[in-house]
C-alpha positions in Angstrom: -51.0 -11.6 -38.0 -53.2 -14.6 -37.7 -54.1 -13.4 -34.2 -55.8 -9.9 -36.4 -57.1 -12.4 -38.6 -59.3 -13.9 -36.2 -61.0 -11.1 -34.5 -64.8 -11.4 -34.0 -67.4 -9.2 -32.5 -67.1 -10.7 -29.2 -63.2 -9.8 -28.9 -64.4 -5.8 -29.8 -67.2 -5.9 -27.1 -64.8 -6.8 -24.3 -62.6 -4.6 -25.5 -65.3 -2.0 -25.5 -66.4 -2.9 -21.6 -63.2 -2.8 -20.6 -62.3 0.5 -21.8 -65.4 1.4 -20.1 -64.8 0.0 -16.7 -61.0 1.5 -16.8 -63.2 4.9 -17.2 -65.2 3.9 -14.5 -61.8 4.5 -12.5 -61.6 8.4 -13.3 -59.8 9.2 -16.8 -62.2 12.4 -16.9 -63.4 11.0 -20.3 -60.1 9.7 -22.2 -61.3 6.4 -22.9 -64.8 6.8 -23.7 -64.7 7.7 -27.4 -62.6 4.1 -27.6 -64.9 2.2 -25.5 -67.6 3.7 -27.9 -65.9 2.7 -30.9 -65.2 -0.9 -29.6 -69.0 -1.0 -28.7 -69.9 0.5 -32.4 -67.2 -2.4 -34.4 -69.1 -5.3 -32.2 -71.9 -4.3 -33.0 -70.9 -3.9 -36.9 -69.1 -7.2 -36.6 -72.5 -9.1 -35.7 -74.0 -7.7 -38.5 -71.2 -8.6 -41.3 -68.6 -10.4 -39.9 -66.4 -11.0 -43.5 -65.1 -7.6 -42.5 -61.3 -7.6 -42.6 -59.1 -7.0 -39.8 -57.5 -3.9 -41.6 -61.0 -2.2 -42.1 -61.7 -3.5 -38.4 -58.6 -1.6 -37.1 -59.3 1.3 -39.7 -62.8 2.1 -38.3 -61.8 1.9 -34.7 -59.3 4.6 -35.0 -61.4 6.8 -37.0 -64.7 6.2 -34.6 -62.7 6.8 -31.9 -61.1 10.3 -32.7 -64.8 11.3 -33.5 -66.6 9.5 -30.5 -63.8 11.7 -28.5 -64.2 14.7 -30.1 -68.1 14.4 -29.9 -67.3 14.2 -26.5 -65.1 16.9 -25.9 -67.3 19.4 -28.1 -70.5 18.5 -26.3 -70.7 16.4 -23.3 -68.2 17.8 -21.0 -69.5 20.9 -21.1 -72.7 19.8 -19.7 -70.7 17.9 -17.2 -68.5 20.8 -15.8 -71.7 23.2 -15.2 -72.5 23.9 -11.3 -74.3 25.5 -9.0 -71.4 26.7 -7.6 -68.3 28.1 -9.7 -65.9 29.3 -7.3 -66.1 26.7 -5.0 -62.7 25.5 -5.7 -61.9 29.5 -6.3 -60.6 31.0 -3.3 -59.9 34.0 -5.1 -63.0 34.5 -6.5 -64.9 33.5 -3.8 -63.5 36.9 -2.0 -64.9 38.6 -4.7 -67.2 41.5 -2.8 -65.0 41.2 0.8 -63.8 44.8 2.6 -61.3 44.7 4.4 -58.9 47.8 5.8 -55.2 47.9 4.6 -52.7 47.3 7.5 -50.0 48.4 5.2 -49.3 51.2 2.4 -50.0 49.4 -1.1 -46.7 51.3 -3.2 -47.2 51.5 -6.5 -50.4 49.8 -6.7 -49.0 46.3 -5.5 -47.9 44.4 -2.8 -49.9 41.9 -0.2 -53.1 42.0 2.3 -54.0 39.5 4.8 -57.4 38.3 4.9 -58.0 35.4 7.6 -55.4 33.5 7.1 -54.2 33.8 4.3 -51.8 36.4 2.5 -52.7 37.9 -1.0 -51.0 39.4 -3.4 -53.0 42.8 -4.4 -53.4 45.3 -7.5 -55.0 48.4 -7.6 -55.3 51.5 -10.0 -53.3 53.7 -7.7 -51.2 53.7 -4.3 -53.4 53.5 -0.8 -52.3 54.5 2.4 -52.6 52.3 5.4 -56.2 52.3 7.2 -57.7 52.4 3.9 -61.2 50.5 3.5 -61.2 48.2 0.5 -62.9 45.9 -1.5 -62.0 43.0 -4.1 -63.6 43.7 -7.1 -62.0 40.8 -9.1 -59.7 37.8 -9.2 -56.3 37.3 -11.8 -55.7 33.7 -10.7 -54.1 34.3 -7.3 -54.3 37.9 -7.2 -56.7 39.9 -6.2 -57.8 43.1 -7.9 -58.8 45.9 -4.9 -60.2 49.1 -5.1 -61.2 51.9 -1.9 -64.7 51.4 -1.1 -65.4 55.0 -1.5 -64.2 56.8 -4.5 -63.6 59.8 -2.7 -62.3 58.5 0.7 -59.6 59.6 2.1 -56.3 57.4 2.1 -54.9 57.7 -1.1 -51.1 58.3 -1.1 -49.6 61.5 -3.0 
């Protein structure tokens, strides 16, 4: 108790840069509504410092579930916008690619290789193998496909 009892504005600004420097080392935003708060109590501190420890420990919790959820609402949506989206989105990224089936697709499923890799596929309606393609969309890891032409030949009775 008499260790709360002594806090001063100085102990809440240390607090506050080292909640900062731990975010420095990635937490993708955790800690900064806490270092903010620890920043905001120093700051209040200095300016009345007969402030009880209670109210002290009161006003950081509450400043830091807003600082974080000011955060959260606002600022991390300006920092998740790029010029590329599907840069990490392989799917995606084939989004637009043709590509002939080397297999029948049964039932409207099943898997395509393109480069490398092999896909799983859907698609409206069976196609026959030798069927030109294209990905109109991503579902995660599957690709949604579609004959290039509508009324090309290849589609399985």
């Amino acid at each position: 108790m008499a260790a709360l009892e002594a806090l001063e504005a100085w102990h809440w600004l240390v607090l506050g840069l080292v909640l900062l420097g731990l975010e420095a080392l990635g937490t993708g935003g955790f800690l900064l509504g806490a270092a903010a708060a620890g920043l905001m109590l120093s700051l209040l501190l200095w300016i009345w410092p007969e402030m009880a420890w209670s109210a002290q420990l009161i006003l950081f919790a509450l400043a830091t579930v807003i600082f974080t959820v000011i955060y959260w609402r606002g600022f991390r949506r300006v920092n998740q916008r790029t010029e590329q989206p599907g840069l990490n989105d392989r799917a995606a990224q084939l989004v637009g690619r043709q590509v002939v089936l080397e297999q029948d697709l049964l039932a409207g499923e099943g898997k395509i290789q393109i480069g490398d890799t092999l896909w799983r596929v859907r698609c409206e309606r069976p196609l026959a193998a030798g069927t030109r393609v294209r990905v109109v969309a991503s579902e995660g890891m599957r690709l949604v496909i579609e004959a290039s032409e509508p009324g090309q030949q290849g589609a399985l009775s």
